[in-house]
VEXDREN-2710 file (C-alpha; in Angstrom, 1 decimal):
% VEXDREN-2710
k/r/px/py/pz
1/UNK/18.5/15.0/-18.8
2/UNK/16.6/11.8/-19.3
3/UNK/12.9/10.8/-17.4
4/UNK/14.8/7.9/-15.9
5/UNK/16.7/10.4/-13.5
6/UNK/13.4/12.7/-13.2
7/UNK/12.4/9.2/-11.8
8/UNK/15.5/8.5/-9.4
9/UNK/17.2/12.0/-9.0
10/UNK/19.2/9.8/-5.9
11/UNK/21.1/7.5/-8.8
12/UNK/24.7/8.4/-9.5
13/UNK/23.8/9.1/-13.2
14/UNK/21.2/11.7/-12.3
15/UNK/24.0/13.2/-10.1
16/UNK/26.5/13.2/-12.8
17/UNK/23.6/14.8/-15.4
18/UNK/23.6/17.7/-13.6
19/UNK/26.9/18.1/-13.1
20/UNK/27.6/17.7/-16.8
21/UNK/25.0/20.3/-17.6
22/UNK/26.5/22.6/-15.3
23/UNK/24.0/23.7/-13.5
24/UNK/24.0/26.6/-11.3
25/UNK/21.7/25.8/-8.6
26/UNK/22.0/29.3/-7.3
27/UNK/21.1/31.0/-10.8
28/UNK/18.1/28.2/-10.5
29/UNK/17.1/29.4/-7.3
30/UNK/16.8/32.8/-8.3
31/UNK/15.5/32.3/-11.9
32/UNK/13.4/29.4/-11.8
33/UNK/10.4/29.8/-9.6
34/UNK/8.5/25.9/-10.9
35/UNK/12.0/24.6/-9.7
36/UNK/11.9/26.1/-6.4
37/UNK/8.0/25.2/-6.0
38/UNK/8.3/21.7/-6.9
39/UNK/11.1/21.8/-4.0
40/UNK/9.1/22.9/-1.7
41/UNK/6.4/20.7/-2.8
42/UNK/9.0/17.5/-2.1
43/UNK/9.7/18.7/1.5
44/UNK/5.8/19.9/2.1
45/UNK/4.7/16.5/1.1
46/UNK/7.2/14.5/3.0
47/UNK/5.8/15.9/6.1
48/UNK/1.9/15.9/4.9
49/UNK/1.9/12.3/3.2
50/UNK/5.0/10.4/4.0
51/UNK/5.7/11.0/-0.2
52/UNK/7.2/13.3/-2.0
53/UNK/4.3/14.0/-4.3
54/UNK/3.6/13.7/-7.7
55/UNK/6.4/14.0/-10.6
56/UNK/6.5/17.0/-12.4
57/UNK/5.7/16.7/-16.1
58/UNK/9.0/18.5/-17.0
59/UNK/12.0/16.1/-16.8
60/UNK/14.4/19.1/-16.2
61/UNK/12.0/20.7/-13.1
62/UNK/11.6/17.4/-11.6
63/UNK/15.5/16.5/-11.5
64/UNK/16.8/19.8/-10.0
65/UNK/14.0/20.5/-7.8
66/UNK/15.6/17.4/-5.7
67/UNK/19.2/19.0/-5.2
68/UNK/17.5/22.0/-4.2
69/UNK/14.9/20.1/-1.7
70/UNK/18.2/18.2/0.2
71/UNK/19.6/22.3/0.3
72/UNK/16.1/23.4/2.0
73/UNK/16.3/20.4/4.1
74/UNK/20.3/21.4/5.0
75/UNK/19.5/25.2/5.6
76/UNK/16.3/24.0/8.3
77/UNK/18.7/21.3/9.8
78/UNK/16.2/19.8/11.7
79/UNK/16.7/15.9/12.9
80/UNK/13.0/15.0/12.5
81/UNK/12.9/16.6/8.9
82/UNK/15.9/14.7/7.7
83/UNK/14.2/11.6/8.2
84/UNK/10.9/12.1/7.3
85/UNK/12.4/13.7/4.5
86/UNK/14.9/10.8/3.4
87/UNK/12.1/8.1/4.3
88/UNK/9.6/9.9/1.8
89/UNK/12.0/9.8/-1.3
90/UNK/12.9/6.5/-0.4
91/UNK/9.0/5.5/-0.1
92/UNK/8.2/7.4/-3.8
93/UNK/11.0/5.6/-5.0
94/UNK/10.1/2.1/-3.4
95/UNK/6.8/2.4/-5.2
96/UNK/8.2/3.1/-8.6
97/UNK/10.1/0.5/-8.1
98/UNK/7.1/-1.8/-7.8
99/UNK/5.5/-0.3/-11.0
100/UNK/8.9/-0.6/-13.2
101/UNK/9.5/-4.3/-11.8
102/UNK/6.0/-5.8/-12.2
103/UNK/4.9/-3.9/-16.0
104/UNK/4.4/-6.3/-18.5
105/UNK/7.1/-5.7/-21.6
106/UNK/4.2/-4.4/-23.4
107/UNK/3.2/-1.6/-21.3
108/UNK/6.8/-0.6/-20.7
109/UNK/7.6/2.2/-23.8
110/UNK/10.2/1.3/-26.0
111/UNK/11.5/4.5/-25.8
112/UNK/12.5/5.3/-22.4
113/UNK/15.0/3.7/-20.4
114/UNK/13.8/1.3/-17.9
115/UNK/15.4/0.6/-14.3
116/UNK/16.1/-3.0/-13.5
117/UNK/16.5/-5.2/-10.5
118/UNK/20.3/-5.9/-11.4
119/UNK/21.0/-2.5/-12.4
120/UNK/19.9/-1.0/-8.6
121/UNK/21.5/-3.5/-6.5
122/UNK/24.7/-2.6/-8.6
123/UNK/24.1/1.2/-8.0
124/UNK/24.0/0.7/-4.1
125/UNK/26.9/-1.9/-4.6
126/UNK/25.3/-5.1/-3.0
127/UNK/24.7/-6.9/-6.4
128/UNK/27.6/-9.4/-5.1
129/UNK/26.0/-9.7/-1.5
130/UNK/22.5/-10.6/-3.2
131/UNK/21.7/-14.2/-5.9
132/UNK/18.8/-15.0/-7.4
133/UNK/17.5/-18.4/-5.9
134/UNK/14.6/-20.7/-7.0
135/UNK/12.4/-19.5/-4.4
136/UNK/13.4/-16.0/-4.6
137/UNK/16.5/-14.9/-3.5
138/UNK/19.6/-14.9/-0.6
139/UNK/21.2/-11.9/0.7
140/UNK/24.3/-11.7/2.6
141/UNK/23.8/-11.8/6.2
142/UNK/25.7/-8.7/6.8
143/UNK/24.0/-6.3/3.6
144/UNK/20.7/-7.7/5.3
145/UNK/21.2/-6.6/9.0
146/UNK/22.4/-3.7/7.7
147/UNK/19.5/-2.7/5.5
148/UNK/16.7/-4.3/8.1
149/UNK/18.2/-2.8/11.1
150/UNK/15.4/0.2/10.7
151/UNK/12.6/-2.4/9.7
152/UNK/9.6/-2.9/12.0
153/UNK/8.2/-6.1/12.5
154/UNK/9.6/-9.5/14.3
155/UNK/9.6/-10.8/10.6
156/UNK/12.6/-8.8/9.9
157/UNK/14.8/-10.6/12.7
158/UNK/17.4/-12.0/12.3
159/UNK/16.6/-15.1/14.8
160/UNK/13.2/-15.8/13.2
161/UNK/14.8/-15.8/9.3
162/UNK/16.1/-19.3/8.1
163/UNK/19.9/-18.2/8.1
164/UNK/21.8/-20.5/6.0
165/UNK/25.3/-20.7/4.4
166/UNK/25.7/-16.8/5.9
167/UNK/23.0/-15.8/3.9
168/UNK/19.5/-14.9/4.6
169/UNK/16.2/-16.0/2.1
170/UNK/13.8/-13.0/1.3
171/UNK/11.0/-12.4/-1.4
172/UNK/11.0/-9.9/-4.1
173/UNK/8.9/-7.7/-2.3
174/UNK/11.3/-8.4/1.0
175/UNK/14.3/-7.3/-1.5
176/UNK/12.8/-4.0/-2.6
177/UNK/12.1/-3.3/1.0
178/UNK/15.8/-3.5/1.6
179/UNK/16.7/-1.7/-1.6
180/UNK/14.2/0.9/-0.2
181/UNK/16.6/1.1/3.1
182/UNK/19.8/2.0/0.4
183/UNK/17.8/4.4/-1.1
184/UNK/17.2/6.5/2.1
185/UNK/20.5/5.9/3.2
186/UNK/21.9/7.6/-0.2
187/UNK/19.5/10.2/0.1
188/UNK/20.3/11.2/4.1
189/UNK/23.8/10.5/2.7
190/UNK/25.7/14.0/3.5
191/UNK/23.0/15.9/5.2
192/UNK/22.9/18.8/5.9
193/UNK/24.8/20.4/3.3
194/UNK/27.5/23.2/3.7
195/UNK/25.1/25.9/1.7
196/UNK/26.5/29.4/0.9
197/UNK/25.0/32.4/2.1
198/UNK/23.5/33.9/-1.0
199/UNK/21.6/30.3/-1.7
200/UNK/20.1/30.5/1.9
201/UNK/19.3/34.3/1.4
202/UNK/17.6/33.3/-1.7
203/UNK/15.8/30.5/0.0
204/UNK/14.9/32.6/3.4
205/UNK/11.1/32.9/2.7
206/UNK/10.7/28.9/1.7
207/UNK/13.4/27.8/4.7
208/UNK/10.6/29.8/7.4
209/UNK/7.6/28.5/5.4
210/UNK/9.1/24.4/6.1
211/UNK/9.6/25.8/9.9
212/UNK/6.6/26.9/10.2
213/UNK/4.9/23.2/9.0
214/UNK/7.5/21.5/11.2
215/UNK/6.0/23.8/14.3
216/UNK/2.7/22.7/13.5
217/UNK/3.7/19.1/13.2
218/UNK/5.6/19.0/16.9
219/UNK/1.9/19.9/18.0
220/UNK/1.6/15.9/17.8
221/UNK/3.6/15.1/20.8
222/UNK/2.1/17.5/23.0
223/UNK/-1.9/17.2/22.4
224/UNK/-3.4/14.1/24.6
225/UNK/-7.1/15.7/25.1
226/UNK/-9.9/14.4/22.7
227/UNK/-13.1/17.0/22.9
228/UNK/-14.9/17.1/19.8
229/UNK/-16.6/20.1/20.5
230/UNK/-13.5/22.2/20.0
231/UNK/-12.2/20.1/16.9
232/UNK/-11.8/22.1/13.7
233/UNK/-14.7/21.8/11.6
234/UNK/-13.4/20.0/8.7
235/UNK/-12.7/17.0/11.3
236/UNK/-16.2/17.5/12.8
237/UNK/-17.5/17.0/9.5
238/UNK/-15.6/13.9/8.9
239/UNK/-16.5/12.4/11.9
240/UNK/-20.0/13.0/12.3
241/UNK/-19.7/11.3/8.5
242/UNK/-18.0/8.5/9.7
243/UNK/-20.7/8.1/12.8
244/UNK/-23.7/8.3/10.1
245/UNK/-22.6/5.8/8.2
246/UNK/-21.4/8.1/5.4
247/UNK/-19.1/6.6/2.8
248/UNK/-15.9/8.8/2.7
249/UNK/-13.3/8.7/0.0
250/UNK/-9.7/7.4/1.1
251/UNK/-8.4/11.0/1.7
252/UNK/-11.1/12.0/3.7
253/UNK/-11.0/8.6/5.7
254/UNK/-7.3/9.3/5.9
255/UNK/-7.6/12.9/7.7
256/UNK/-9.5/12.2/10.4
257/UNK/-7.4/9.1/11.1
258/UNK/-4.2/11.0/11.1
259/UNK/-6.1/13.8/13.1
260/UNK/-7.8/11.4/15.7
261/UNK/-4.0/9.2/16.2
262/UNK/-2.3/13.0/15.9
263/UNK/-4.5/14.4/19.1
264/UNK/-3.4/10.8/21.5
265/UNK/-5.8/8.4/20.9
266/UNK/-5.3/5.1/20.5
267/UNK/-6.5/2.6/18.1
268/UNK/-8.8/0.9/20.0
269/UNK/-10.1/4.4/20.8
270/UNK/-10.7/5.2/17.6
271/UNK/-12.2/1.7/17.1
272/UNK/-14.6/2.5/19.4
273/UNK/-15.2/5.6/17.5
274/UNK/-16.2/4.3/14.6
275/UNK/-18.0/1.4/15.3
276/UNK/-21.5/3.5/14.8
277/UNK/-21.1/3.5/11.3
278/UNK/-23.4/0.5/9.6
279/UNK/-20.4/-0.4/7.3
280/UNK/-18.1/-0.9/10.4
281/UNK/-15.4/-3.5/9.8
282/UNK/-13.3/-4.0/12.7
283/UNK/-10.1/-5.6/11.6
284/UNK/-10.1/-3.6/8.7
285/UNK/-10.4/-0.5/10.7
286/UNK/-7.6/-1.5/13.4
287/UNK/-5.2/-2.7/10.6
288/UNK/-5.8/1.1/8.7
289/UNK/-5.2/3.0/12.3
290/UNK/-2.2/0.6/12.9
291/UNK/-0.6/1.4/9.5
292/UNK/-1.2/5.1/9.6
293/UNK/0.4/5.3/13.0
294/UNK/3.6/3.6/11.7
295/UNK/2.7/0.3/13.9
296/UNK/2.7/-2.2/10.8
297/UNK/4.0/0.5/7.9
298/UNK/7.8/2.3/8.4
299/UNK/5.6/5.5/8.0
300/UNK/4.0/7.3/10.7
301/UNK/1.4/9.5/8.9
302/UNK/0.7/12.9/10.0
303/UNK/-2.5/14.5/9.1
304/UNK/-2.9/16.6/5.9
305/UNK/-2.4/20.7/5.8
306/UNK/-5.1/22.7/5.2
307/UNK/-4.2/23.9/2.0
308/UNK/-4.2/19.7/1.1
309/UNK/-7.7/19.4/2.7
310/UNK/-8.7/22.1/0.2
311/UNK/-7.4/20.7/-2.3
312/UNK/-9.2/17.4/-1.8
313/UNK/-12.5/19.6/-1.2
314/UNK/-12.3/18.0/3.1
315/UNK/-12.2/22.0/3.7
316/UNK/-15.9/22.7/4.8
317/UNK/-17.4/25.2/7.0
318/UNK/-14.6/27.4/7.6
319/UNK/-15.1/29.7/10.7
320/UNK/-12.9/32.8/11.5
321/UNK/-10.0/30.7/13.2
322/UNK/-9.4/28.8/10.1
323/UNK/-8.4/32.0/8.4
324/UNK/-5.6/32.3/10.9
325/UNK/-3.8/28.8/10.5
326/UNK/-2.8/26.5/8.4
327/UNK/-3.3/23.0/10.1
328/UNK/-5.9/21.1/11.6
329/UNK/-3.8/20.1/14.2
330/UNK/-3.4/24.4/14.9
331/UNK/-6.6/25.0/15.3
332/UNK/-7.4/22.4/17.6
333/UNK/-4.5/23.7/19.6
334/UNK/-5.5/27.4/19.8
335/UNK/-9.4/25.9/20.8
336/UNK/-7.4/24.0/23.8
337/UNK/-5.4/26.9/24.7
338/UNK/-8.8/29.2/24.5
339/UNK/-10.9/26.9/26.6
340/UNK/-11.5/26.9/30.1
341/UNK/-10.0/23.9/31.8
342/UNK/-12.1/23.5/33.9
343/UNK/-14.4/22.9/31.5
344/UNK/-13.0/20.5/29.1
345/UNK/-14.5/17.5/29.0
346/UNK/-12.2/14.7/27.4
347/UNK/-14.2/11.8/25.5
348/UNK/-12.4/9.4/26.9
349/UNK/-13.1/9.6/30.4
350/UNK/-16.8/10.5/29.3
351/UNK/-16.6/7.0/28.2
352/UNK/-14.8/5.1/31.4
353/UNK/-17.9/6.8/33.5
354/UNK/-20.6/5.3/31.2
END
């Protein structure tokens, strides 16, 4: 198995690698626990991060822990984790893309085989619909409505590109973005999977765990009330940070973003929030609210776990509740549910009466 499929498990040679080794994913399942945690890991972090993580240092974990992730993702069957799912392999991918394309020859070892432009658009088939021009290149108008059609922006319209000759100029970067789209189509390709009973038996505890997260991350369409007092206090923390004019770190500044857009409010809330701190920047602060909400990024970013926020040491002053759940998002949700209504006072319209 070579570091080049670890890399892209969703390339045809991976698939045929494992298929050559014959590999039993079911004996894997049982046998190999690293396999089934870096699995888990893929799906976990989809839904945490909008990634699938970080590679394994074992070529042979790394590879089959992504057959096994598209079975968990099969056996839960849930729309919303297919696509956050598909759009997170397709983002870790897009970004190695990035690295591979833009290393200089001498950073780039000798001894592993590299990944190139020509060789992915051949993989997805569109190397005929795509040519190199002197500006960058031209892609057939039909590969490129097909692979923008999911795109966000007015950029990616047809109407405002410079169609010509039935073929639409893009950048580099615009290319990859596209070549991102094949990849999660390819890796959505199929799903869910027919999966045997035993597998799913093997997988019962994991397949409740990934419900579980998804319970906790449906908490973000139903939670519209912002009342400080009841947040958890790991997002206390952050903000009264943020409002001192605290530098954070980019995960920290990240959590209570994700938390703040997570509970209903909306950027210029959080704005308004966060103007208090002495190293305020405005448009730099709307364009990182915008982004995490999936208004200028294909991502929208959900806020991290509690086990991440450990991890990252953002997991400070932990009450009793906190050793009941898992997520942020949870606690804030069992506060709610606790408090009288009566009594809740939402920020917001604390502000409209000032």
């Amino acid at each position: 198995m070579k570091q080049l499929h670890a890399r892209y498990p969703f390339l045809q040679g991976a698939r045929a690698a494992v298929e050559s080794a014959n590999v039993d994913l079911g004996r894997v399942i049982e046998r190999e626990d690293e396999v089934v945690a870096r699995a888990v890991g893929r799906v976990e972090s989809a839904l945490d991060s909008g990634t699938v993580g970080d590679q394994h240092r074992r070529t042979r974990i790394e590879l089959l822990s992504y057959p096994i992730a598209r079975v968990l993702v099969s056996l839960v069957d849930e729309h919303v984790l297919t696509r956050k799912y598909a759009r997170a392999e397709a983002r870790t991918a897009h970004d190695q893309f990035q690295a591979d394309f833009t290393a200089t020859t001498a950073l780039k070892s000798q001894s592993r085989e590299q990944l190139t432009l020509e060789s992915l658009l051949s993989e997805f088939e569109i190397a005929e619909s795509v040519r190199e021009t002197p500006d960058g290149y031209a892609v057939a108008v039909g590969t490129y409505l097909e692979l923008a059609a999911d795109e966000r922006g007015d950029e990616w319209r047809l109407v405002n590109r410079n169609l010509h000759d039935s073929e639409v100029p893009v950048t580099k970067a615009e290319l990859l973005v596209l070549i991102r789209q094949a990849t999660r189509q390819r890796v959505e390709e199929g799903l869910p999977l027919s999966v045997p009973e035993t597998i799913g038996e093997s997988l019962e505890s994991e397949c409740e765990h990934v419900r579980e997260l998804l319970a906790e991350l449906d908490l973000t369409q139903d939670i519209d009330t912002v009342v400080p007092e009841l947040f958890p206090p790991c997002m206390t923390y952050l903000l009264d940070q943020v409002q001192k004019g605290e530098h954070l770190p980019h995960h920290s500044r990240f959590a209570i973003a994700t938390f703040l857009t997570s509970i209903g409010m909306t950027t210029d809330e959080i704005v308004e929030l966060f103007q208090v701190n002495p190293g305020f920047g405005e448009e730099a602060t709307r364009y990182q609210v915008d982004h995490i909400r999936g208004k200028t990024s294909p991502t929208e970013y959900s806020p991290p776990s509690c086990s991440t926020m450990q991890s990252y040491g953002d997991c400070v002053n932990m009450d009793d509740l906190c050793e009941t759940i898992s997520h942020p998002l949870g606690y804030y949700d069992a506060k709610l549910d606790d408090a009288d209504e009566e009594e809740l006072s939402d920020w917001r319209e604390q502000s409209a009466d000032s």
